[in-house]
KEPA-68104 format. One record per residue (C-alpha): x, y, z; chain; residue in one letter; residue number from 1. Coordinates in nm, 3 decimals. Layout:
% KEPA-68104
{rec {X,Y,Z},"A","A",NUM}
...
% end
This chain:
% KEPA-68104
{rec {-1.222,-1.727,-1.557},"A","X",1}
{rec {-1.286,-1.559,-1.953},"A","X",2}
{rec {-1.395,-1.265,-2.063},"A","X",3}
{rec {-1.720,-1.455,-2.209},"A","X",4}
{rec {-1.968,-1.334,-2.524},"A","X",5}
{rec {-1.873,-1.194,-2.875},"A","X",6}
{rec {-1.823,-0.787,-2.909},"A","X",7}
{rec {-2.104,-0.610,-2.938},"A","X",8}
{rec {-1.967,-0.317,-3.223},"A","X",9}
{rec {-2.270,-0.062,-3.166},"A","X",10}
{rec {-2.206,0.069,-2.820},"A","X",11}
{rec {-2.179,0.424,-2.877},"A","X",12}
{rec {-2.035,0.535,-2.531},"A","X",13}
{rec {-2.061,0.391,-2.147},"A","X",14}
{rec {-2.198,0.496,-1.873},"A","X",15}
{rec {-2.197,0.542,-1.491},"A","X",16}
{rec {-2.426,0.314,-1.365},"A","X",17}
{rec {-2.317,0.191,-1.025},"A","X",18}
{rec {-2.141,0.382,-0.737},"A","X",19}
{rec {-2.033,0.206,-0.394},"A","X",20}
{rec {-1.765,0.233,-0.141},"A","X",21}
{rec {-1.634,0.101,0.212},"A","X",22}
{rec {-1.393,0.233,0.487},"A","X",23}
{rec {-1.273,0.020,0.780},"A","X",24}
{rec {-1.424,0.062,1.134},"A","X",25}
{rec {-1.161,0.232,1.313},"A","X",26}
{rec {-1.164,0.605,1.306},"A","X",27}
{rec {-0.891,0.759,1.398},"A","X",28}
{rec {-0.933,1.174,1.486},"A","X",29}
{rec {-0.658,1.446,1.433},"A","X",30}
{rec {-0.592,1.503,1.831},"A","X",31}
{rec {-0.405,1.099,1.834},"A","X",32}
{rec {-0.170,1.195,1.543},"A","X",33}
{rec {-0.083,1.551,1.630},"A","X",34}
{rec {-0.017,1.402,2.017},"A","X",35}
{rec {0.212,1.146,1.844},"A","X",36}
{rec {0.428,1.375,1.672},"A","X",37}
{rec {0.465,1.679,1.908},"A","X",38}
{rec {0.213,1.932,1.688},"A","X",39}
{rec {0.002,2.185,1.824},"A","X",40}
{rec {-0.402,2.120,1.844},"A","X",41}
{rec {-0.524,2.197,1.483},"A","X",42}
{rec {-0.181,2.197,1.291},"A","X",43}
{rec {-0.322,1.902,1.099},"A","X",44}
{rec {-0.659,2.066,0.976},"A","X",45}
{rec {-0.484,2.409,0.942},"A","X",46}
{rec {-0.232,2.240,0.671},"A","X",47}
{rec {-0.453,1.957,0.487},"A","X",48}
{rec {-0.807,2.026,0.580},"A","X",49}
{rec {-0.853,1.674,0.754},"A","X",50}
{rec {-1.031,1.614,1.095},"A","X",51}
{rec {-1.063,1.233,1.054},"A","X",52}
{rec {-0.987,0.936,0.918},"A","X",53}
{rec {-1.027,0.573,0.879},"A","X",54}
{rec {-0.777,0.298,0.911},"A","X",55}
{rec {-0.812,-0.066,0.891},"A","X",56}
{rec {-0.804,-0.256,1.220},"A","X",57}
{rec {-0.650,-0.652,1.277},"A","X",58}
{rec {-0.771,-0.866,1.072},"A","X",59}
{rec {-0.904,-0.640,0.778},"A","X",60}
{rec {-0.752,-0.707,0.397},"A","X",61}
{rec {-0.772,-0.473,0.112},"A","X",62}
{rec {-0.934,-0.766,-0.115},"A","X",63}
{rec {-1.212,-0.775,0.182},"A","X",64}
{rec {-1.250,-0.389,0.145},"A","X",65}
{rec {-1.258,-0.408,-0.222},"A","X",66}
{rec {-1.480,-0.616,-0.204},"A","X",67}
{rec {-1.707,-0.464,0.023},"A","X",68}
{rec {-1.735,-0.140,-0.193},"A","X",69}
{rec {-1.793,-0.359,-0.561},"A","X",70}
{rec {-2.077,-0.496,-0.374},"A","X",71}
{rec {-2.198,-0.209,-0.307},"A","X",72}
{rec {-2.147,-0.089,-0.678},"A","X",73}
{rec {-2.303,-0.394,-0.851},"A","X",74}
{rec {-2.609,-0.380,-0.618},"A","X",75}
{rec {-2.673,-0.015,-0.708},"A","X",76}
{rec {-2.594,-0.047,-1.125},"A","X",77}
{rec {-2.892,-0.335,-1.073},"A","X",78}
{rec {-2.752,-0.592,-1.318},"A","X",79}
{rec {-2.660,-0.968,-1.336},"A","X",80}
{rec {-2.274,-1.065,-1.205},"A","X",81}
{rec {-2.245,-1.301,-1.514},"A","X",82}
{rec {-2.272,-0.978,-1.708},"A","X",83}
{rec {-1.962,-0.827,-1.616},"A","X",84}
{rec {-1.655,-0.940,-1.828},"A","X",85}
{rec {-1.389,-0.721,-1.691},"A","X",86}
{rec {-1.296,-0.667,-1.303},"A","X",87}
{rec {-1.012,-0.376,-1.331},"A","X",88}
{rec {-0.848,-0.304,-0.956},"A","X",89}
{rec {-0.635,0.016,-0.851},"A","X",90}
{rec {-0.442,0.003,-0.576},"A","X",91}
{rec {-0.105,0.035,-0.466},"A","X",92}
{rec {-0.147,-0.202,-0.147},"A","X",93}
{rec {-0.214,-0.550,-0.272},"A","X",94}
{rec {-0.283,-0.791,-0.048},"A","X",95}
{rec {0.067,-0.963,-0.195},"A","X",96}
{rec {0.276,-0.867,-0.431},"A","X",97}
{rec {0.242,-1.199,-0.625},"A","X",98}
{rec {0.006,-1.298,-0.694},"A","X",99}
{rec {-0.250,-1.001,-0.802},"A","X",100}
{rec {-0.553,-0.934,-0.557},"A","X",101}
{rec {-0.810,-0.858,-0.844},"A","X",102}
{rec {-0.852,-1.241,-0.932},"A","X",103}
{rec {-0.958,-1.292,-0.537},"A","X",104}
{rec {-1.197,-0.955,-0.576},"A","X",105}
{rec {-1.352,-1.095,-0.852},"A","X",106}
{rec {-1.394,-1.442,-0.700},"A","X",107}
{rec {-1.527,-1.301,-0.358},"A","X",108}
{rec {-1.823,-1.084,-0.528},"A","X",109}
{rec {-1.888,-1.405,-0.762},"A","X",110}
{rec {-1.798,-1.272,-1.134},"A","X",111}
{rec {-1.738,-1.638,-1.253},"A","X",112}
{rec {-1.688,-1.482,-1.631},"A","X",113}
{rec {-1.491,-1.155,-1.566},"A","X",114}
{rec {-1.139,-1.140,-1.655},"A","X",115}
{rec {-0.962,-0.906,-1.326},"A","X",116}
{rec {-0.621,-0.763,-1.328},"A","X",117}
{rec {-0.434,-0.520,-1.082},"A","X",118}
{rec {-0.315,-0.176,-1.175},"A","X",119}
{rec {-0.081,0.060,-1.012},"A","X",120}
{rec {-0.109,0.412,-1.083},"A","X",121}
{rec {-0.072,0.552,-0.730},"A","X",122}
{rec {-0.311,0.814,-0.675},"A","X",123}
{rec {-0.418,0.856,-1.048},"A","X",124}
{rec {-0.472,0.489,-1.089},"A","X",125}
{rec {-0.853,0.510,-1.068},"A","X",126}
{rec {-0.875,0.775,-1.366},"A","X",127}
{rec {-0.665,0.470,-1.560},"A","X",128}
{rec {-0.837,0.229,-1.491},"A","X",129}
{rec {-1.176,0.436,-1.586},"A","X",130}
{rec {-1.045,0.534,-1.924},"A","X",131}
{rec {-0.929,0.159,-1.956},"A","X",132}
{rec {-1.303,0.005,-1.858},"A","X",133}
{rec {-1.461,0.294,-2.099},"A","X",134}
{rec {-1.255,0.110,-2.409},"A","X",135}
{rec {-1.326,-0.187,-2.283},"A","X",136}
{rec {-1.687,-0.153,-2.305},"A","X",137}
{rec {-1.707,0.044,-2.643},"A","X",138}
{rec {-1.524,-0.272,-2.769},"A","X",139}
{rec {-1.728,-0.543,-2.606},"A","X",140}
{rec {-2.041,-0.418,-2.531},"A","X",141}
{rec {-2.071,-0.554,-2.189},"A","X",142}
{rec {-1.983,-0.423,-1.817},"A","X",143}
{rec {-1.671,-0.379,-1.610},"A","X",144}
{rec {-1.684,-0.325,-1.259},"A","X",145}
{rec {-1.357,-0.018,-1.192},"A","X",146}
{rec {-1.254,-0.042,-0.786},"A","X",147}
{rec {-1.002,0.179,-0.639},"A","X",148}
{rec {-0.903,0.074,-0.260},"A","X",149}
{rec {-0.584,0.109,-0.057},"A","X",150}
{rec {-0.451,0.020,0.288},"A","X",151}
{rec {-0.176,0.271,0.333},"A","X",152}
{rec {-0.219,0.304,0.750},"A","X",153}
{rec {-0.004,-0.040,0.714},"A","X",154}
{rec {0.275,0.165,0.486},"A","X",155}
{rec {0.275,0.475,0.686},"A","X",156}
{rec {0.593,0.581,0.844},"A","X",157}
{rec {0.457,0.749,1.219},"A","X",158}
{rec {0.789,0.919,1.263},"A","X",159}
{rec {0.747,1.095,0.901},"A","X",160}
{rec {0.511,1.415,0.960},"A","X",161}
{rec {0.467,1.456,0.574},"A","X",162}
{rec {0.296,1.165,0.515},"A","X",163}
{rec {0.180,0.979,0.837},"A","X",164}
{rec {-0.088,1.292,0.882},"A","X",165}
{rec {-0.234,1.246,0.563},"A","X",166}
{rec {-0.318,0.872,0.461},"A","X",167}
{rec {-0.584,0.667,0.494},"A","X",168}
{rec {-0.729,0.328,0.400},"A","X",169}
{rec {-1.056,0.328,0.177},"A","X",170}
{rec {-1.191,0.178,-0.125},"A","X",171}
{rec {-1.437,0.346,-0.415},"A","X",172}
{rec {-1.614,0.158,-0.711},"A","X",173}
{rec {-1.790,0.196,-1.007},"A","X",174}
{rec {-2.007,0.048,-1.244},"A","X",175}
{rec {-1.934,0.120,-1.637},"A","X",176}
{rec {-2.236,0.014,-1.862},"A","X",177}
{rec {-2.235,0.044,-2.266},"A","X",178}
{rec {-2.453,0.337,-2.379},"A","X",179}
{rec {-2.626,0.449,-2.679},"A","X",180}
{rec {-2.632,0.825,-2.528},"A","X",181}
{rec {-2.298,1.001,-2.663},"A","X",182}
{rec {-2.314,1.278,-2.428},"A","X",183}
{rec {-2.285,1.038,-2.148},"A","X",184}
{rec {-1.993,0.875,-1.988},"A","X",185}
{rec {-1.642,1.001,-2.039},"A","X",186}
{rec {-1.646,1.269,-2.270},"A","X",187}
{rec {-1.270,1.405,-2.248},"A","X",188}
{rec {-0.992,1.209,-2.101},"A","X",189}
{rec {-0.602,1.298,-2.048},"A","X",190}
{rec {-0.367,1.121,-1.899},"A","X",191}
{rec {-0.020,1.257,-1.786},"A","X",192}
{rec {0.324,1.139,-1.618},"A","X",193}
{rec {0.666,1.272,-1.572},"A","X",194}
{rec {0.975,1.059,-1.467},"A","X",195}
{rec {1.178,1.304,-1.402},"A","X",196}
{rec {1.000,1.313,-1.058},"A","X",197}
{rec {0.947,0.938,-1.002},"A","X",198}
{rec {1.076,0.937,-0.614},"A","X",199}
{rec {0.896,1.248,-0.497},"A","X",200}
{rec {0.633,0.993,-0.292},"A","X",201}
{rec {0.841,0.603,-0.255},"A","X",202}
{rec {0.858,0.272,-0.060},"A","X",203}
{rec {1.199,0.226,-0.145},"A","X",204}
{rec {1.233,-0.131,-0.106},"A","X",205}
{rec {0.999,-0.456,-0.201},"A","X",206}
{rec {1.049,-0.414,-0.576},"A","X",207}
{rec {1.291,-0.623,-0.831},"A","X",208}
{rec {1.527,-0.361,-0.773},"A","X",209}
{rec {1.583,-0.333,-0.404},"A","X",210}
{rec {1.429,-0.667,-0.291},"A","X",211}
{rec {1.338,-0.753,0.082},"A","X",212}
{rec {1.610,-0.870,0.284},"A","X",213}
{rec {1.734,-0.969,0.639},"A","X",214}
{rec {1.828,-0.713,0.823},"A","X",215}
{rec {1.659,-0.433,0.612},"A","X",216}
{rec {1.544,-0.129,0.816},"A","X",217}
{rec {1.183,-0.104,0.868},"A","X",218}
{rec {1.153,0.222,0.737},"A","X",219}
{rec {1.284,0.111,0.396},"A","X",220}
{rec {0.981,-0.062,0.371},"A","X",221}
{rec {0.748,0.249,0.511},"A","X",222}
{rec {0.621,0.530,0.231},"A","X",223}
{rec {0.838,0.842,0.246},"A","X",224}
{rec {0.765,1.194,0.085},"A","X",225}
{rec {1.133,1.327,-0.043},"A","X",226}
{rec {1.011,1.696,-0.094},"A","X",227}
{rec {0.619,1.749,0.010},"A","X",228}
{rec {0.625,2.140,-0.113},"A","X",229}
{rec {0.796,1.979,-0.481},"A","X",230}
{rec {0.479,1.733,-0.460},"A","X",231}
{rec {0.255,2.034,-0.376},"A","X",232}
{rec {0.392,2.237,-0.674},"A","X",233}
{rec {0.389,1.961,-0.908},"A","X",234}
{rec {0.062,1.796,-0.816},"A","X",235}
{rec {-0.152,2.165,-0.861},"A","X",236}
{rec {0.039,2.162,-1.198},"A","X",237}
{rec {-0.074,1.842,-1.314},"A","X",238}
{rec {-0.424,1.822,-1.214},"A","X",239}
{rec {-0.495,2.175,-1.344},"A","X",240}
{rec {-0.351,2.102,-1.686},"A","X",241}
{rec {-0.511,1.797,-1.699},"A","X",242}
{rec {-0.848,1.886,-1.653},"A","X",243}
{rec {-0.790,2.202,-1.866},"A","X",244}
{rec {-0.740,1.942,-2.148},"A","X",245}
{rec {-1.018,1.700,-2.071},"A","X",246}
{rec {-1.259,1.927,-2.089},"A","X",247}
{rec {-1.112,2.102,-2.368},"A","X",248}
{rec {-1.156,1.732,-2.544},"A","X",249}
{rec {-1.496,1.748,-2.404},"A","X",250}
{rec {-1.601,2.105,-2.531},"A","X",251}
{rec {-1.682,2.189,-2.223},"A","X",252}
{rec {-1.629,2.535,-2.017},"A","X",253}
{rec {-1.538,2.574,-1.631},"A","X",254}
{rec {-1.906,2.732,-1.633},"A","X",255}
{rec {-2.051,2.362,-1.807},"A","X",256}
{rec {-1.900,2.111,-1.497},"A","X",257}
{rec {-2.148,2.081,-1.207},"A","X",258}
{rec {-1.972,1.930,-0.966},"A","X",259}
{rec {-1.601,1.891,-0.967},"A","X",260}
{rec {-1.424,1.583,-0.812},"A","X",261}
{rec {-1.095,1.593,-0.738},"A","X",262}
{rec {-0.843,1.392,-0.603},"A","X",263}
{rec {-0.833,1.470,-0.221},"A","X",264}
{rec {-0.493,1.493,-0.189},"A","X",265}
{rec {-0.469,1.825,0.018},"A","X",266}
{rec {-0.733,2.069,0.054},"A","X",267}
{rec {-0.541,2.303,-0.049},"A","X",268}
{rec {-0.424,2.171,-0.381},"A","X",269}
{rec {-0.728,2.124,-0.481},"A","X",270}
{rec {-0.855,2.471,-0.408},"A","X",271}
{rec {-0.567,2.570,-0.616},"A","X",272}
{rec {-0.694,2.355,-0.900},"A","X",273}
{rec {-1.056,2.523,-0.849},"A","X",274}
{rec {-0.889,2.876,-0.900},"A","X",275}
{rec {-0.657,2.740,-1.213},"A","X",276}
{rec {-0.959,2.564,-1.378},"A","X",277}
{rec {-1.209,2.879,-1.259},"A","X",278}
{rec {-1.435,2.614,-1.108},"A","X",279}
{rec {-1.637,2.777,-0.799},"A","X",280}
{rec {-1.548,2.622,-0.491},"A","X",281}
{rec {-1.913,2.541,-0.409},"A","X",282}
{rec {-1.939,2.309,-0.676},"A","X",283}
{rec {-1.635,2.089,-0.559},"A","X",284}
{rec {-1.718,1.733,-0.408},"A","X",285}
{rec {-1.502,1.752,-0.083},"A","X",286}
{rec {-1.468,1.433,0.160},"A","X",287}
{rec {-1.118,1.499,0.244},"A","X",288}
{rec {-1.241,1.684,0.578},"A","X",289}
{rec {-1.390,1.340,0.705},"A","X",290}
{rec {-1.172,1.046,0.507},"A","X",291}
{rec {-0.868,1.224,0.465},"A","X",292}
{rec {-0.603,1.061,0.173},"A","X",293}
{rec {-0.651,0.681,0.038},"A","X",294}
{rec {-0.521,0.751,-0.273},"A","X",295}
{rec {-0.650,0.638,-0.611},"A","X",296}
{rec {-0.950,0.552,-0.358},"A","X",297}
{rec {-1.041,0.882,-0.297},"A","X",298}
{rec {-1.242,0.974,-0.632},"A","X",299}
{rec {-1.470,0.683,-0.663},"A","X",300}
{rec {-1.560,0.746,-0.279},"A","X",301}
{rec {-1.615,1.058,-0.335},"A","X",302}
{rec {-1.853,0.937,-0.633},"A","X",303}
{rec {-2.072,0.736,-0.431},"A","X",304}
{rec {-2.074,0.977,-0.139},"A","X",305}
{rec {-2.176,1.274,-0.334},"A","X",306}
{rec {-2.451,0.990,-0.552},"A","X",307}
{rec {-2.618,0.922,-0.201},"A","X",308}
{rec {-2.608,1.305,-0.103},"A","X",309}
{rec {-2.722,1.432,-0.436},"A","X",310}
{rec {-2.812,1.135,-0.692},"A","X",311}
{rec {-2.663,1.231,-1.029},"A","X",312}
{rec {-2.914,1.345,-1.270},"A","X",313}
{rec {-2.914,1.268,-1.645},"A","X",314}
{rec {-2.680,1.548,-1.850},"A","X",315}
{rec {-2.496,1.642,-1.517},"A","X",316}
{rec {-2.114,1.743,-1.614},"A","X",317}
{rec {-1.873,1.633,-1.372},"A","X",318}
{rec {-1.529,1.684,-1.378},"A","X",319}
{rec {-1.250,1.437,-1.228},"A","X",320}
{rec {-0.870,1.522,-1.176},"A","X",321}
{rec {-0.575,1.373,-0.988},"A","X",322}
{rec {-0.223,1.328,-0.919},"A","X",323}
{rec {0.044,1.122,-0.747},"A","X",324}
{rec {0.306,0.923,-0.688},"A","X",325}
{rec {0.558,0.887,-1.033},"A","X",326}
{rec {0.439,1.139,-1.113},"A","X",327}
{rec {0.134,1.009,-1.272},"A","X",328}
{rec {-0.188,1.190,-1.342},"A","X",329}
{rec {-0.516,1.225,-1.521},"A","X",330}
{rec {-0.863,1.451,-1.588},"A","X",331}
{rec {-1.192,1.268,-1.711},"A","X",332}
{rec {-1.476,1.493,-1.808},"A","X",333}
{rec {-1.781,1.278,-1.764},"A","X",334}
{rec {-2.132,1.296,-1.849},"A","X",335}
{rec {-2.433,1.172,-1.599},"A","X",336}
% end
């Protein structure tokens, strides 16, 4: 595959042009999980504001439901698949580590001249990957298909109640499209990290530095949360300052963002955002109730969920915001 046709140096901005999604077949309600682990009926709403969520079955593959959701994006942007040059894919459960699932993505939904690449952001790895695909297209001119899916039912730990009532397996896409209107697509980005708190959320071993091995403990291979109130704290930080700054990039107000996306992390981190930010509640995109946590998944689904409840209308503010594992996070302030 190349990244075919010459820049194009008038594109003035992108756009939002395409918005699709897929979650696996198998949903799974609160009552299974809460039996599982000893909790009372309702703990797991109470504390996270889920009631369901979806996890693959046998059989299912995160390039498959990647795929599934790009389809979905490319058939509602309305363009040609030779068009796109760029196929950008955040996740943080490849279907190997080596090599990179993007490539097989790209090759399933037939973009025969886009160049595709994994990134790993954890949670905030779709807000990357956006602001990556909005340079891209200023550049070149041309499309770039943005998908954000994980499998992370296969890297729960069941014993570990901080995580294993939380995660789920989803994946979001976009469309990005080069523009001539400056007031739309991303208006005000920021993007964030600390190191300092790089193991709050882990699978300690897989990497270069503690590779797989015989006789490893399973759990060493699981995701583990080493302090969920620090990743609370430090997540509400985050978020909030980083959409304080995008839209301050923006010039935009609390009072100019009609509907507010945030990572669905927790329900209640991101009603702590809405009161940091001053964003009503009523204008915040929630889908965490029904699809609980996949991660840098979550936004983009949210995106296409909210498009087929409420199709996005031309000069519509939106504001997007998340946080995770790293730490890494981002804001975008967008324009419809």
């Amino acid at each position: 595959m190349v990244c075919g046709g010459a820049p194009v140096r008038s594109t003035r901005s992108s756009r939002l042009a395409g918005f699709g999604h897929s979650v696996p077949g198998r949903c799974v309600e609160n009552a299974e999980i809460e039996g599982k682990l000893g909790l009372e009926p309702g703990w797991i709403e109470r504390r996270t504001g889920i009631r369901t969520r979806y996890w693959a079955e046998p059989g299912d593959t995160l390039s498959g439901l990647a795929a599934r959701a790009g389809e979905a994006a490319i058939e509602d942007a309305g363009i040609e698949r030779q068009d796109i040059v760029l196929t950008l894919l955040a996740t943080s459960t490849p279907d190997h580590l080596l090599p990179p699932s993007a490539p097989l993505l790209a090759h399933r939904l037939g973009l025969a001249t886009s160049g595709a690449i994994d990134l790993a952001g954890a949670c905030s790895g779709f807000l990357y990957a956006l602001t990556l695909a909005d340079g891209f297209v200023r550049a070149q001119g041309r499309p770039v298909l943005v998908v954000a899916a994980n499998i992370l039912s296969r890297r729960i730990n069941p014993a570990e109640r901080a995580s294993s009532v939380l995660f789920a397996d989803a994946a979001g896409a976009v469309v990005l499209m080069p523009s001539q209107d400056t007031e739309a697509g991303l208006l005000g980005v920021d993007l964030a990290a600390d190191g300092s708190r790089y193991d709050l959320i882990s699978i300690p071993a897989g990497g270069s530095n503690r590779p797989f091995a015989e006789g490893m403990a399973a759990q060493d291979c699981l995701m583990t949360m080493r302090d969920g109130r620090e990743m609370f704290t430090q997540a509400v930080r985050m978020m909030s300052d980083c959409g304080r700054r995008a839209m301050e990039h923006a010039g935009l107000s609390a009072a100019d963002i009609h509907r507010f996306i945030p990572h669905q992390a927790n329900a209640r981190i991101f009603d702590a955002v809405c009161g940091d930010l001053g964003i009503a509640p009523e204008r915040t995109v929630r889908t965490i109730t029904d699809y609980g946590n996949s991660s840098a998944a979550t936004i983009p689904l949210s995106l296409s969920l909210a498009h087929q409840a409420a199709p996005f209308k031309p000069g519509e503010k939106l504001l997007l915001t998340a946080a995770g594992a790293g730490l890494t996070g981002g804001a975008c302030a967008v324009g419809m």
